[in-house]
LOFIMI-46767 format. One record per residue (C-alpha): residue number from 1; x, y, z. Coordinates in nm, 4 decimals. Layout:
BEGIN
+------+----------+----------+----------+
: resi :       px :       py :       pz :
+------+----------+----------+----------+
:  NUM :        X :        Y :        Z :
...
+------+----------+----------+----------+
***
This chain:
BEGIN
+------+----------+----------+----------+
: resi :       px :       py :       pz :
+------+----------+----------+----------+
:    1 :   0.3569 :   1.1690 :   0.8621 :
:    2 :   0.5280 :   1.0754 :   0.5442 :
:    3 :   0.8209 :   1.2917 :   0.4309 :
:    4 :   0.9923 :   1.1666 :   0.0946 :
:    5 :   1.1834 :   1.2627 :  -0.2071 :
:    6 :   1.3057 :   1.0366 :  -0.4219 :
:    7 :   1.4672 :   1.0042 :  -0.7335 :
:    8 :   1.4834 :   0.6847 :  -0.9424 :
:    9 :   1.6556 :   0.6656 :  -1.2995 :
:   10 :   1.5117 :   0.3880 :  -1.4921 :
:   11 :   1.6381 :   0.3045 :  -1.8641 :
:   12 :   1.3441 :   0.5146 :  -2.0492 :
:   13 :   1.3149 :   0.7802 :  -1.7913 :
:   14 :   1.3704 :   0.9723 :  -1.3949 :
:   15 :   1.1276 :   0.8968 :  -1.1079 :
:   16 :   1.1649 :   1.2396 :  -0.9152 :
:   17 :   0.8839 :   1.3269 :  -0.6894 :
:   18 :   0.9034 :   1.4937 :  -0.3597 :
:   19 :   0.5874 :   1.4817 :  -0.1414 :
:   20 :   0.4714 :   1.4853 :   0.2486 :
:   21 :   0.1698 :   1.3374 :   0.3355 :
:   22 :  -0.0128 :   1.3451 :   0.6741 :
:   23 :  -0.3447 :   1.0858 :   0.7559 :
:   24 :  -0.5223 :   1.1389 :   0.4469 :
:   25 :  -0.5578 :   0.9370 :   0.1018 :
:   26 :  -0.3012 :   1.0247 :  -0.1866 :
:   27 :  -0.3743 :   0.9012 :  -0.5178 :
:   28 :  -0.0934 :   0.8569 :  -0.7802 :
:   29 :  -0.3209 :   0.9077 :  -1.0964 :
:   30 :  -0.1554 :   0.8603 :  -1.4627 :
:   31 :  -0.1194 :   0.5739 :  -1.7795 :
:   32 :   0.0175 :   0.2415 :  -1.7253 :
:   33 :   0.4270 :   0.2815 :  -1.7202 :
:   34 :   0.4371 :   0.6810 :  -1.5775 :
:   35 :   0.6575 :   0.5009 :  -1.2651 :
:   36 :   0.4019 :   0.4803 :  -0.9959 :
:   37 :   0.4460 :   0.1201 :  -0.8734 :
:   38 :   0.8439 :   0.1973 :  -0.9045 :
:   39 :   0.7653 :   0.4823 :  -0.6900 :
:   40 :   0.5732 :   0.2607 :  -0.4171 :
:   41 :   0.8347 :  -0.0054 :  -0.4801 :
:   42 :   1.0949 :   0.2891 :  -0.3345 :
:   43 :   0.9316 :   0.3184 :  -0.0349 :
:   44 :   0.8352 :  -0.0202 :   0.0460 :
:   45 :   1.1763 :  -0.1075 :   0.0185 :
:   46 :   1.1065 :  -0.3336 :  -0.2655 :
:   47 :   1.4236 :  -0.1409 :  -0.4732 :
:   48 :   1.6697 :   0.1050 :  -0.3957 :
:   49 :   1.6090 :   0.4622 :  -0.5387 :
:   50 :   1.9228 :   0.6314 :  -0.7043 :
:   51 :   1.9148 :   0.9018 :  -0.4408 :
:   52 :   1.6838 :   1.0553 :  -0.2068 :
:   53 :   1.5347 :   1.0653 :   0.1563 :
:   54 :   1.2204 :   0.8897 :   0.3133 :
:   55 :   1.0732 :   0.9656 :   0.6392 :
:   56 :   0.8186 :   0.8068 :   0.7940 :
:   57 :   0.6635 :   0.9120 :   1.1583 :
:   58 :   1.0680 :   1.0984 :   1.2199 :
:   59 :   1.2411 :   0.7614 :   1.1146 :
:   60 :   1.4744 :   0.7108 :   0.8432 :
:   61 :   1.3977 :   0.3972 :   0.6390 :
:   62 :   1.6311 :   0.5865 :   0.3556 :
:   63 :   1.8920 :   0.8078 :   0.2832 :
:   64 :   2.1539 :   0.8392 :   0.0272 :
:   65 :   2.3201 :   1.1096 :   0.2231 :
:   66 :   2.3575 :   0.8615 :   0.5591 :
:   67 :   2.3875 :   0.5765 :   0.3802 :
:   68 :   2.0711 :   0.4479 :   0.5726 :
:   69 :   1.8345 :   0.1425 :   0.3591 :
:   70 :   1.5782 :  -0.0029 :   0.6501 :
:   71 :   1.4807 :  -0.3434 :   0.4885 :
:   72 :   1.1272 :  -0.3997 :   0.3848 :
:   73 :   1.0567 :  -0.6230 :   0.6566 :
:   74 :   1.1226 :  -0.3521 :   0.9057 :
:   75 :   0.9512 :  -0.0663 :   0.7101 :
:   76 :   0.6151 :  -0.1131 :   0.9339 :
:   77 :   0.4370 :  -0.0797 :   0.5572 :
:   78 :   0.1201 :  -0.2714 :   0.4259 :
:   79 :   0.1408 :  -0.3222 :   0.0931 :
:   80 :  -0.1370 :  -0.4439 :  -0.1246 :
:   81 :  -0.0254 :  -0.5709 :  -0.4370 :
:   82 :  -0.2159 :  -0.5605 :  -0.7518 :
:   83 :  -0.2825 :  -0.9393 :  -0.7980 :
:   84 :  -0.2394 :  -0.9279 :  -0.3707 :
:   85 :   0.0199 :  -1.1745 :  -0.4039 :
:   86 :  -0.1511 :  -1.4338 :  -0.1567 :
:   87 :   0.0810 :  -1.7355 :  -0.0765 :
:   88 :  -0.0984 :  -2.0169 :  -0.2946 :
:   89 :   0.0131 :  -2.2723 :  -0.0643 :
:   90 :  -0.1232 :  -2.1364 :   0.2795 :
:   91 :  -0.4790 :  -2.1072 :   0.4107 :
:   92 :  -0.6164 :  -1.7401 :   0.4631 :
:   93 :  -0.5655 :  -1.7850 :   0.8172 :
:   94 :  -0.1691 :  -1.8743 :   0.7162 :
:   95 :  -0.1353 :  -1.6482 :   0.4923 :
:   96 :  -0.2308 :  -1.3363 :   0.7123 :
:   97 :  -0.0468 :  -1.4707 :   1.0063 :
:   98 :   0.2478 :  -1.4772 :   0.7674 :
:   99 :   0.3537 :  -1.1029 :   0.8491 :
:  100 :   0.3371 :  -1.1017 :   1.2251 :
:  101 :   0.6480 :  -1.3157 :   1.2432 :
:  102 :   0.8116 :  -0.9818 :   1.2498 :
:  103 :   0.6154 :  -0.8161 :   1.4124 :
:  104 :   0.8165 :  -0.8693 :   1.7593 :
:  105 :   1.1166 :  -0.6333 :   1.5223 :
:  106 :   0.9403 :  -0.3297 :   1.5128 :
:  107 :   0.9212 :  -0.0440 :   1.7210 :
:  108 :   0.5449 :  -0.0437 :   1.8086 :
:  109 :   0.3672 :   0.0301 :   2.1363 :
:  110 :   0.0123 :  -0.0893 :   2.0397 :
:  111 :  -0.0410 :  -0.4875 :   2.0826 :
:  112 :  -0.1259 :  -0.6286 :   1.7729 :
:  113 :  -0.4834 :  -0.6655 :   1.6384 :
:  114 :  -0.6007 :  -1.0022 :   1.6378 :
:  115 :  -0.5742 :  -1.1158 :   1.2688 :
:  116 :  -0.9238 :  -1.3084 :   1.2967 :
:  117 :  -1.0910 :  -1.0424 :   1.3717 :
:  118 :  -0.9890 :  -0.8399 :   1.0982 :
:  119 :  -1.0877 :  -1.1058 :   0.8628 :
:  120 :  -1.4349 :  -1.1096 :   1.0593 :
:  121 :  -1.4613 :  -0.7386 :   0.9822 :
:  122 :  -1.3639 :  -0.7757 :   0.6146 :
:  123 :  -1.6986 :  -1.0295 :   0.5825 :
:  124 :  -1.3863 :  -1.3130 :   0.5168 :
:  125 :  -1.3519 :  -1.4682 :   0.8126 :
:  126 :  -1.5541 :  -1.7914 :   0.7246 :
:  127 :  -1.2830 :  -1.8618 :   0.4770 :
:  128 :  -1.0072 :  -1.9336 :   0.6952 :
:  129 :  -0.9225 :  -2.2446 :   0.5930 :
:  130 :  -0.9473 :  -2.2139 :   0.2439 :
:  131 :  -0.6616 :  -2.1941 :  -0.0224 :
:  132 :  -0.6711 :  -1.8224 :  -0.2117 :
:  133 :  -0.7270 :  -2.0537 :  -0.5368 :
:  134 :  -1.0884 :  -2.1045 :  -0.3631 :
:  135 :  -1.1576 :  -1.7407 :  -0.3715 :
:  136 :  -1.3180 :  -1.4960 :  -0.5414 :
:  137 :  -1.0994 :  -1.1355 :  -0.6593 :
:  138 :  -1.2979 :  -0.9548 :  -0.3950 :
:  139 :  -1.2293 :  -1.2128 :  -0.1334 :
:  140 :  -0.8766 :  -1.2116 :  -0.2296 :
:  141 :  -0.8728 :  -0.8441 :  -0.1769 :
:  142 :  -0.9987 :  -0.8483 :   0.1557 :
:  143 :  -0.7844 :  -1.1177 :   0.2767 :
:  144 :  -0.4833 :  -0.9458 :   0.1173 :
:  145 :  -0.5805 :  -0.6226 :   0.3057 :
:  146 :  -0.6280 :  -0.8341 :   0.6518 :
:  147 :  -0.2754 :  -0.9476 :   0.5588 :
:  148 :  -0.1878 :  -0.5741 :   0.5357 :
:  149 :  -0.2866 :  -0.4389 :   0.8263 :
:  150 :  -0.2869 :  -0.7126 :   1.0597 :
:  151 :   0.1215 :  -0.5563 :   1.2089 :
:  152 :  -0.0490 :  -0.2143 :   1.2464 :
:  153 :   0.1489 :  -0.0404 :   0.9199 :
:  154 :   0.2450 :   0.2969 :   0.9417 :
:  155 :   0.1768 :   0.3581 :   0.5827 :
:  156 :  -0.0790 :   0.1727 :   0.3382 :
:  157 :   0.0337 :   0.1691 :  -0.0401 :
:  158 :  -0.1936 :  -0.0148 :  -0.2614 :
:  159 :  -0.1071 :  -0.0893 :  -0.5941 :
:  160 :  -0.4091 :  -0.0779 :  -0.8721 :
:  161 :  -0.6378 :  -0.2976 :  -0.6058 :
:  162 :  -0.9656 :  -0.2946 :  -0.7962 :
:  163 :  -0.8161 :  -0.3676 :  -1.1340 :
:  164 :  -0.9194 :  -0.7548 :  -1.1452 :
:  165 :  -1.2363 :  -0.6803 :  -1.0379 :
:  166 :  -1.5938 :  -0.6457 :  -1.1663 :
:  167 :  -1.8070 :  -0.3199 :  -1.1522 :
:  168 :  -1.9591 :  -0.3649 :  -0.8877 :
:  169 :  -1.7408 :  -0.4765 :  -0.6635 :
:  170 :  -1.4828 :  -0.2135 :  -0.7485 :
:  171 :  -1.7575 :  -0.0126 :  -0.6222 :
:  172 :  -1.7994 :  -0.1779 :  -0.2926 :
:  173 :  -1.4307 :  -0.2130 :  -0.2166 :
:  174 :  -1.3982 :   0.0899 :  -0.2958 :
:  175 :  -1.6175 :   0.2182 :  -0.0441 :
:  176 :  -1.4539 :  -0.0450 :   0.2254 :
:  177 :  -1.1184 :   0.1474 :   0.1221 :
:  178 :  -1.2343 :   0.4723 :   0.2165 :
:  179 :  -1.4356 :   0.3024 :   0.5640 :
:  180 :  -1.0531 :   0.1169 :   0.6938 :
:  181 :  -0.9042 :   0.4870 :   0.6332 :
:  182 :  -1.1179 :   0.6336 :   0.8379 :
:  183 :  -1.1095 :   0.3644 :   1.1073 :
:  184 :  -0.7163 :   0.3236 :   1.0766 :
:  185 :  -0.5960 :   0.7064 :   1.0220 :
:  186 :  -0.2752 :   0.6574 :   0.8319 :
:  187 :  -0.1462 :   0.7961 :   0.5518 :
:  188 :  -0.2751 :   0.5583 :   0.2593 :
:  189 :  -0.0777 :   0.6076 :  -0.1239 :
:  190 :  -0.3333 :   0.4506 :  -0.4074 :
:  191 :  -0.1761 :   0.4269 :  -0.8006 :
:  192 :  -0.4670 :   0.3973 :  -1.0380 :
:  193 :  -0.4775 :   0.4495 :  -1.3824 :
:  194 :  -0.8842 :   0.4831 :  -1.3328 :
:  195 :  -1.0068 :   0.8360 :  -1.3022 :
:  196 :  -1.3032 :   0.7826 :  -1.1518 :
:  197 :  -1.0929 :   0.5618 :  -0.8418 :
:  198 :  -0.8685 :   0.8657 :  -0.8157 :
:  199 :  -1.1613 :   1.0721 :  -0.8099 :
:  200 :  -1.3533 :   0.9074 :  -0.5200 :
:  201 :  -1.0578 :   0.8109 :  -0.2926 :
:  202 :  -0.8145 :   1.0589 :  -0.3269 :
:  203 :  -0.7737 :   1.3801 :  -0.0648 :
:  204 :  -0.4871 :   1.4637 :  -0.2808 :
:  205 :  -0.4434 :   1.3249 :  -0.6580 :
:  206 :  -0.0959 :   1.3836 :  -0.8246 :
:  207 :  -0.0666 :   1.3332 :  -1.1869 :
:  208 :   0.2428 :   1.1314 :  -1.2841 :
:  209 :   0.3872 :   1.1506 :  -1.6527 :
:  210 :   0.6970 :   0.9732 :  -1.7161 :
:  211 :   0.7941 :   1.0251 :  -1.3058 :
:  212 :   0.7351 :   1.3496 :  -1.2731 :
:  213 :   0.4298 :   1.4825 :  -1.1302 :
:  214 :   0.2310 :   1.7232 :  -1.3874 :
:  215 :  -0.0731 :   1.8000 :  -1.2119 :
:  216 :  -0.1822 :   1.7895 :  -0.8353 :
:  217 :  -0.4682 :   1.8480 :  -0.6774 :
:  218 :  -0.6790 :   1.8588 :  -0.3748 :
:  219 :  -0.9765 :   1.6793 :  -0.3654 :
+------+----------+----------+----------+
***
């Protein structure tokens, strides 16, 4: 279970949204520059909101009132970038092995999933030793996910994931999006600016205007 509300004031305007989120898919819907990546930024730990709380599974990762800020490497997040921010200079196998370094940090009781097989599941695993120049954007996506999930996150933000890609593999991974959540069960937060991703992923869709949420809805 998620529990946030954060506020972030940026030059041209507030993030402010306040939200709690159990295992289902919430889409942040809304035009380029309405704050959604700043919001997923916030609780990735990627930058500090002015002011707020965030709660994930009872535990603080912030709070402006205790003065608590849990690092990013500690946040037990996946994040998956919108150009998935692969490592050019590691192999697929590297490059997913990259975040169980930390793993041994967090406060898990499950043994981790073996990283190999995720990449097996995601159709990718043939491609271990290949550089992420040598793939394709869908391949790139499934790696990055691998990457993702391989520590067993908590929470799943991804950030505009099927933007670089063609028609129909948007569809596709789209699908595979929707399969992992229902294998996984954990809260996932998507930011689209596509109405039709929103649409087909989201249990809950919040419109986001300038940082504020106009609209929500359940899907």
């Amino acid at each position: 279970m998620l529990k946030t509300k954060i506020i972030k004031k940026l030059w041209h305007f507030t993030v402010e949204l306040e939200l709690e989120l159990d295992n289902s898919i919430m889409v942040l819907w809304g035009h380029s520059g309405a704050g959604k990546t700043t919001f997923l930024h916030c609780l990735a730990g990627l930058c500090k909101p002015s002011s707020g709380i965030i709660l994930l599974n009872d535990r603080t990762l912030y709070s402006s009132v205790e003065k608590v800020n849990v690092p990013t490497r500690l946040r037990n997040i996946g994040y998956l970038f919108q150009d998935y921010a692969l490592f050019p200079h590691m192999t697929v196998k590297q490059n997913v092995m990259y975040g169980l370094k930390n793993y041994k940090h967090l406060h898990l009781t499950k043994s981790p999933v073996n990283p190999l097989e995720l990449l097996n599941s995601f159709g990718v695993g043939h491609l271990v030793d290949r550089y992420p120049s040598q793939l394709s954007g869908g391949e790139k996506q499934r790696v990055a996910l691998a990457r993702a999930l391989a520590v067993q996150p908590e929470l799943l933000l991804l950030d505009e994931p099927f933007s670089a890609l063609d028609k129909n593999s948007k569809i596709k991974l789209r699908q595979e999006i929707k399969d992992i959540h229902t294998r996984w069960q954990i809260p996932f937060i998507l930011v689209t600016h596509d109405e039709e991703d929103a649409g087909f992923l989201g249990d809950r869709i919040f419109t986001l205007n300038k940082g504020v949420p106009v609209t929500s809805s359940i899907a």
